[in-house]
ZAMARGU-4260 file (C-alpha; in steps of 0.2 Angstrom, whole numbers, plus 5000, padded with zeros to 4 digits):
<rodrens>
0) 5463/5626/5542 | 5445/5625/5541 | 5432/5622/5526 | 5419/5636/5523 | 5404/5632/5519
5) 5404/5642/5503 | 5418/5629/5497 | 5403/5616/5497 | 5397/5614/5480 | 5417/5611/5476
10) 5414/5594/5482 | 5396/5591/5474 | 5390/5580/5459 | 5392/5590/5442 | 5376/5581/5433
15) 5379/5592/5416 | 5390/5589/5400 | 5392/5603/5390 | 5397/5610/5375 | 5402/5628/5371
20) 5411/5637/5356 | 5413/5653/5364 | 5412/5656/5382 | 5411/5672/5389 | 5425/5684/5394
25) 5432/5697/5402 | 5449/5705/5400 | 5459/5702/5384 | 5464/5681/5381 | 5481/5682/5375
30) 5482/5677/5354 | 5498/5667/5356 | 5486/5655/5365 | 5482/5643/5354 | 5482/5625/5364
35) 5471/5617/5374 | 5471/5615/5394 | 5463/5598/5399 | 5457/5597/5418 | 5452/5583/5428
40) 5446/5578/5444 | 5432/5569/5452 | 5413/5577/5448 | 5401/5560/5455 | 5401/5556/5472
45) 5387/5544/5473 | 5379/5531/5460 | 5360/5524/5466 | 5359/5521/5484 | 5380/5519/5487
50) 5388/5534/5491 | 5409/5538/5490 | 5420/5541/5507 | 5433/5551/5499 | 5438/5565/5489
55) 5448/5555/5481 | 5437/5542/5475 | 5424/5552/5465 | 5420/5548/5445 | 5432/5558/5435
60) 5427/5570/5423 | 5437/5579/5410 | 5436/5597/5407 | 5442/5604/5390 | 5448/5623/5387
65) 5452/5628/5369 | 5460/5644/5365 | 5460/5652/5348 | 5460/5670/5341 | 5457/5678/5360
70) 5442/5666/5361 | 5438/5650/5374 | 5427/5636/5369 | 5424/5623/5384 | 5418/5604/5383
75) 5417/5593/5400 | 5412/5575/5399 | 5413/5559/5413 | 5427/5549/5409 | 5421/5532/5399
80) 5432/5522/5408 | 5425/5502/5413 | 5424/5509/5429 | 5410/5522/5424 | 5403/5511/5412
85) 5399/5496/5424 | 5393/5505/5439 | 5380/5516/5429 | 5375/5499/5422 | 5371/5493/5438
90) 5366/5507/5448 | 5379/5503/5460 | 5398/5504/5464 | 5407/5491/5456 | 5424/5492/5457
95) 5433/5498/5473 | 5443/5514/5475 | 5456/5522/5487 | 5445/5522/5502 | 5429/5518/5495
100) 5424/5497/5496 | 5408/5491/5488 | 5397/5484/5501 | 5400/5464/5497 | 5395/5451/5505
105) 5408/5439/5512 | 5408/5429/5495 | 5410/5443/5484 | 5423/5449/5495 | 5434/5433/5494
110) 5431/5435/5474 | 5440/5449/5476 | 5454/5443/5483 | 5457/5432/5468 | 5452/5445/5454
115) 5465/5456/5441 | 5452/5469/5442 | 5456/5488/5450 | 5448/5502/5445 | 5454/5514/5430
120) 5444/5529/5435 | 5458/5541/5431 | 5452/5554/5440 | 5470/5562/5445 | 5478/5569/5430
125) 5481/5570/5411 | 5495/5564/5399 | 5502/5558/5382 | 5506/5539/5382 | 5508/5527/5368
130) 5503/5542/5358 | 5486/5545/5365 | 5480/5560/5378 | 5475/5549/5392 | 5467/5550/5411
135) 5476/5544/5425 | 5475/5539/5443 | 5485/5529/5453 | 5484/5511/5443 | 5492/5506/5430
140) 5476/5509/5418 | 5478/5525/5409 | 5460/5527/5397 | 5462/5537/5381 | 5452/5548/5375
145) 5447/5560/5359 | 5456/5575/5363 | 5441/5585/5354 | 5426/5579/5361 | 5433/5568/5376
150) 5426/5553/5373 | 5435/5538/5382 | 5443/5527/5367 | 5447/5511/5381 | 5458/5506/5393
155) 5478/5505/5386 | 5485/5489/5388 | 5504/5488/5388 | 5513/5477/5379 | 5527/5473/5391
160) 5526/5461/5406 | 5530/5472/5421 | 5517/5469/5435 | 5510/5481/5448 | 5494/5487/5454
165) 5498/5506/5461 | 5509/5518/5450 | 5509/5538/5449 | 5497/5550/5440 | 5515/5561/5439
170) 5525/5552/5425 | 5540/5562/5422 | 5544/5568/5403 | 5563/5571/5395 | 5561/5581/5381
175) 5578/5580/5375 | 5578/5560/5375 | 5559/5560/5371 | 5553/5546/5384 | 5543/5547/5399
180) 5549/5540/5417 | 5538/5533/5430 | 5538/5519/5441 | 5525/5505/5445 | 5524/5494/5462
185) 5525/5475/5464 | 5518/5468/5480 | 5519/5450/5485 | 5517/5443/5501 | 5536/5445/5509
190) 5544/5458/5496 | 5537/5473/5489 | 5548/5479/5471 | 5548/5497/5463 | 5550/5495/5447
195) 5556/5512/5435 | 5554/5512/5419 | 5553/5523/5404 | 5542/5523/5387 | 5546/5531/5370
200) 5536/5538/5357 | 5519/5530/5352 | 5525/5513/5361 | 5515/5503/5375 | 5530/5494/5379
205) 5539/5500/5395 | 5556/5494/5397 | 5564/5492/5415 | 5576/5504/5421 | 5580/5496/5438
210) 5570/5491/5454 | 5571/5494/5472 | 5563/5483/5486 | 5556/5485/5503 | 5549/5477/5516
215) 5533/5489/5517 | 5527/5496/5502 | 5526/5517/5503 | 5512/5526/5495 | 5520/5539/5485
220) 5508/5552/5473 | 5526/5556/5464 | 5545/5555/5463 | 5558/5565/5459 | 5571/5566/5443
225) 5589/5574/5441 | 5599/5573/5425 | 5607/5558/5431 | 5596/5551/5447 | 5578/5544/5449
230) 5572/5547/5467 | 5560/5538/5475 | 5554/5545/5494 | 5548/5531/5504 | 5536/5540/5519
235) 5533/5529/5532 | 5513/5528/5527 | 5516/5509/5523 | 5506/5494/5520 | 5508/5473/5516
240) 5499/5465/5503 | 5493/5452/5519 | 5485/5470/5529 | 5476/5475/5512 | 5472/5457/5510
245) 5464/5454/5527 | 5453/5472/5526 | 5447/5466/5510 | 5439/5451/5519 | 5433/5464/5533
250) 5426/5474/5521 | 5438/5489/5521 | 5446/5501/5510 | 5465/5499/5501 | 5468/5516/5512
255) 5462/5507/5529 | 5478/5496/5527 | 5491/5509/5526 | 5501/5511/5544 | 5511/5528/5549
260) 5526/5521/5557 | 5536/5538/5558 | 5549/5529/5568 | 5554/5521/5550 | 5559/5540/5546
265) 5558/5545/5525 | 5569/5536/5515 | 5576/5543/5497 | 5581/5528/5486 | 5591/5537/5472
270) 5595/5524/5456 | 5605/5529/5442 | 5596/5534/5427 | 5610/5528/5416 | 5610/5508/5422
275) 5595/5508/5435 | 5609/5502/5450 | 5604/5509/5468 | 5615/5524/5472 | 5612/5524/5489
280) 5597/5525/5503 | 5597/5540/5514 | 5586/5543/5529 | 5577/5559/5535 | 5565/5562/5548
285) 5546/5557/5547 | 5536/5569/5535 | 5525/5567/5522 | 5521/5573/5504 | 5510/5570/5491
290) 5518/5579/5478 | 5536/5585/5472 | 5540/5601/5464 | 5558/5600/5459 | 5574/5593/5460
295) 5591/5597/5453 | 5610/5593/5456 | 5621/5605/5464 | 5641/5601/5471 | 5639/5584/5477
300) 5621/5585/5482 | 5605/5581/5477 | 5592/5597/5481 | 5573/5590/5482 | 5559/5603/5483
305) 5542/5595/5490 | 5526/5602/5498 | 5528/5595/5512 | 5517/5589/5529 | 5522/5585/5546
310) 5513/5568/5544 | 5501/5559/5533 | 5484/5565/5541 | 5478/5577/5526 | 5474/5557/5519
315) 5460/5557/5534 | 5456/5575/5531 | 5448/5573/5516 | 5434/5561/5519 | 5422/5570/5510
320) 5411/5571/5526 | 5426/5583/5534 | 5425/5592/5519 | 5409/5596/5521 | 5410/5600/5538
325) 5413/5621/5542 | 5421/5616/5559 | 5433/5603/5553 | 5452/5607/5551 | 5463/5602/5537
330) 5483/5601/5537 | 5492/5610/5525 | 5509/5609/5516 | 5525/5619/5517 | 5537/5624/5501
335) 5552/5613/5509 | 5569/5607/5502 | 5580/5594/5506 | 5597/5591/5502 | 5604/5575/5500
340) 5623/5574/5501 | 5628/5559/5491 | 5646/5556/5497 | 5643/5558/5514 | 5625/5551/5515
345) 5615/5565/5527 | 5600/5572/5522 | 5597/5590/5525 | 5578/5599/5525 | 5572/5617/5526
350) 5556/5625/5525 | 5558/5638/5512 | 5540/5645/5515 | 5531/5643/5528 | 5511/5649/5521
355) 5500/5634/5513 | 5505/5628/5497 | 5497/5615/5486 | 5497/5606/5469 | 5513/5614/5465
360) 5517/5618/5446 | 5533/5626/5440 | 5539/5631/5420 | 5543/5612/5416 | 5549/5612/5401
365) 5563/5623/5406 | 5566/5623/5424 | 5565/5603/5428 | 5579/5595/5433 | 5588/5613/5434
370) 5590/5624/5447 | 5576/5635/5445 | 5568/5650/5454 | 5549/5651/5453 | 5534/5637/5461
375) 5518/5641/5459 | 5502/5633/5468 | 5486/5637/5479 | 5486/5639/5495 | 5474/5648/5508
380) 5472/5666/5513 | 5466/5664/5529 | 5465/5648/5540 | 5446/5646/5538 | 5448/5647/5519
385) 5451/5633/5512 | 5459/5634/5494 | 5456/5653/5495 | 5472/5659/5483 | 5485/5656/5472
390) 5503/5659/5475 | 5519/5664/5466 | 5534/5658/5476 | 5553/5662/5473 | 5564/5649/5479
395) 5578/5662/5482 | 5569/5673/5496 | 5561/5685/5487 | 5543/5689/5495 | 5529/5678/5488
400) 5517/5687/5475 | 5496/5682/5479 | 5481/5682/5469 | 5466/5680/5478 | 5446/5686/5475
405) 5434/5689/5488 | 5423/5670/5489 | 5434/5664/5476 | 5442/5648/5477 | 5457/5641/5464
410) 5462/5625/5459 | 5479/5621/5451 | 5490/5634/5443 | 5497/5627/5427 | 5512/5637/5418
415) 5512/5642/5400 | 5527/5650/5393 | 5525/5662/5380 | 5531/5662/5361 | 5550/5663/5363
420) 5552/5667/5380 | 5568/5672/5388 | 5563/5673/5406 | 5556/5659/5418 | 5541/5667/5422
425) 5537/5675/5404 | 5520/5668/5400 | 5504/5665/5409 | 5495/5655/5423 | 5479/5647/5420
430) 5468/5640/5435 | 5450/5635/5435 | 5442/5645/5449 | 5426/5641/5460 | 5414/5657/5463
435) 5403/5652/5476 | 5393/5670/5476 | 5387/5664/5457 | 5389/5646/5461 | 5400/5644/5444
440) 5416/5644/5440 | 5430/5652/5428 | 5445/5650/5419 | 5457/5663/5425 | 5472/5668/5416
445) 5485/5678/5426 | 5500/5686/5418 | 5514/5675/5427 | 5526/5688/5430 | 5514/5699/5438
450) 5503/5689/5443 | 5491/5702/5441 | 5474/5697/5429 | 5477/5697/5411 | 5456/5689/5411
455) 5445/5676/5412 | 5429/5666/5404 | 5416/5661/5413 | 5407/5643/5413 | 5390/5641/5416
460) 5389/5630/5432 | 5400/5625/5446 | 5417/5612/5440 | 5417/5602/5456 | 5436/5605/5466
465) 5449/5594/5454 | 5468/5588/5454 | 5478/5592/5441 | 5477/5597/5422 | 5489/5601/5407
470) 5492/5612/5392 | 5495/5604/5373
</rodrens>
């Protein structure tokens, strides 16, 4: 898959913050919409003369969507995080990212080494912990902020004394129990620990579920839960807290230290929810994902559903300067399930759908941890378009439905089920949409059964290309 040109300004600096009671619409805004949608992803990819390597790495920016009475009011502000906050103050970068490094000298490199200090640019995703809407990324330093006008309120500090420095912008959430589930890694020089925990309430304290150790620490984006089984997928993209060590003294980035060993093969830890205890460790062949859809119990087995790659070099792909580049090609995942048979220990995978599929979403209050029917994500129309539609999959065969416009180019579909609703797919779908022939983009609101246009509002200048978002 190639990036058009016409995708460019998806991965440019958003200088303005807005405010906007009423934005303008087309179509009819269903009434029984009345939350808010919160976006995020990353809208500044340079500060003075230092410039960002990766997608990934950009200062976040929240969006804010409010629906009321058939009307859309919009608000998008930079995240106030330390991060922000100390390299606008000194015209520079600051704080290291995924696979961006500030340019140190050797002293300031071996500083780092010995600092506490890792960026809490939450740029990935959106979440209630401790009783606050907060921005996450991939360290343990969720910021909150005011859900009206999106100003940052500080870093959160937990209470407890678990330790990590990488985590998932994916915490799980059990409405029935009321806690949410997540996991944060340890490293030390000769073990690696992942410790899962969950959090109640409006409390910062997160209390240990169990743990899990390995040799090579695995970047993992997100993990899997059943009713009775956290599962933790262990790609062989690796790393050891001496490799990460030794590029910070050369210079280089936390994602330069990450190896693809395929010969490790992918690993499932599954622990018990009920006492943490390690329920066994299955092997499968080398893939890679970043993140997972759903996962259920069925006869003996666990069934996992991931949008899945052959191998981890989508994390290469998306150097912004690839993605800026009309001739480059970028990898792209597959709707695959695997089934893990816990008595007798193999691990079977499929590809249920073989087009692209990306930031995956399903109806989560109902479906997870259930056997469920409908996934829903962007993918790409034709190979030269990247991000060029959204797509309705049914996990029991039936053909996959496609919205798609001409130079139109959608982020993350997030489901909203409607007042009462009896069906999976009863409600609506809500992505925010890049169109390059007005350089701007829109909301769009699809009914999700359909998946036909249900209408839209349009924002007045271009929402740089973000990660994930969700509906209060």
């Amino acid at each position: 898959m190639a990036v058009t040109s016409r995708t460019r300004p998806g991965f440019a600096t958003l200088e303005q913050e807005i405010s906007l009671e009423k934005l303008p619409t087309q179509g009819a805004i269903p009434s029984w919409l009345s939350g808010t949608l919160y976006r995020n992803g990353p809208a500044r990819y340079e500060v003075g003369p230092d410039r960002y390597r990766h997608w990934f790495d950009g200062l976040a920016m929240l969006h804010r969507f409010a629906f009321s009475d058939g009307q859309v009011s919009y608000t998008n502000r930079y995240l106030g995080s330390q991060t922000y906050r100390e390299n606008s103050q000194a015209g520079k970068l600051r704080f290291s990212e995924f696979a961006t490094d500030p340019c140190r000298n050797i002293f300031g490199r071996v500083a780092t080494l010995f600092s506490q200090q890792i960026t809490d640019n939450g740029s990935v995703n959106v979440s209630r912990i401790g009783g606050q809407l907060v921005a996450l990324t991939e360290t343990p330093r969720p910021v909150a902020f005011d859900p009206q006008t999106l100003q940052a309120r500080g870093t959160l500090e937990y209470t407890d004394k678990l330790k990590g420095f990488a985590t998932t912008a994916h915490p799980h959430y059990d409405f029935e129990r009321q806690e949410a589930l997540n996991f944060v890694a340890h490293s030390e020089p000769r073990k690696n620990t992942y410790q899962l925990y969950r959090q109640s309430g409006a409390s910062l304290e997160r209390s240990l579920i169990g743990t899990a150790t390995t040799d090579e620490a695995a970047y993992m984006h997100s993990f899997a839960v059943t009713e009775n089984y956290l599962i933790l997928v262990e790609f062989p993209l690796v790393y050891k807290l001496l490799d990460v060590a030794k590029n910070i003294l050369r210079g280089q980035s936390f994602m330069e230290s990450f190896s693809w060993k395929p010969a490790r093969g992918t690993r499932f830890l599954v622990l018990r929810r009920q006492d943490g205890t390690l329920a066994g460790t299955f092997q499968a062949e080398a893939f890679f994902a970043f993140h997972h859809i759903n996962a259920f119990e069925r006869g003996g087995k666990i069934v996992l559903d991931l949008a899945a790659y052959d191998d981890a070099a989508i994390l290469k792909a998306f150097y912004l300067d690839n993605l800026r580049d009309s001739t480059a090609l970028i990898p792209y995942a597959r709707l695959t399930r695997c089934e893990i048979d816990l008595a007798g220990g193999e691990v079977s995978r499929e590809t249920l759908w073989d087009g692209a599929l990306e930031l995956p979403r399903i109806n989560y209050r109902r479906s997870n941890t259930q056997d469920y029917r409908f996934v829903y994500g962007s993918g790409y129309r034709r190979p030269d378009l990247f991000s060029s539609q959204l797509v309705k999959l049914d996990t029991s065969g039936q053909p996959a439905q496609v919205w798609y416009e001409d130079e139109c180019y959608p982020g993350e579909p997030v489901f909203v089920a409607a007042p009462g609703a009896n069906r999976e797919d009863e409600g609506v779908v809500l992505s925010v949409v890049l169109d390059s022939r007005w350089e701007s983009s829109f909301l769009l609101i699809l009914d999700a059964a359909s998946f036909q246009e249900v209408g839209r509002a349009a924002v007045p200048h271009s929402i740089p290309f973000g990660f994930h978002g969700q509906y209060f």
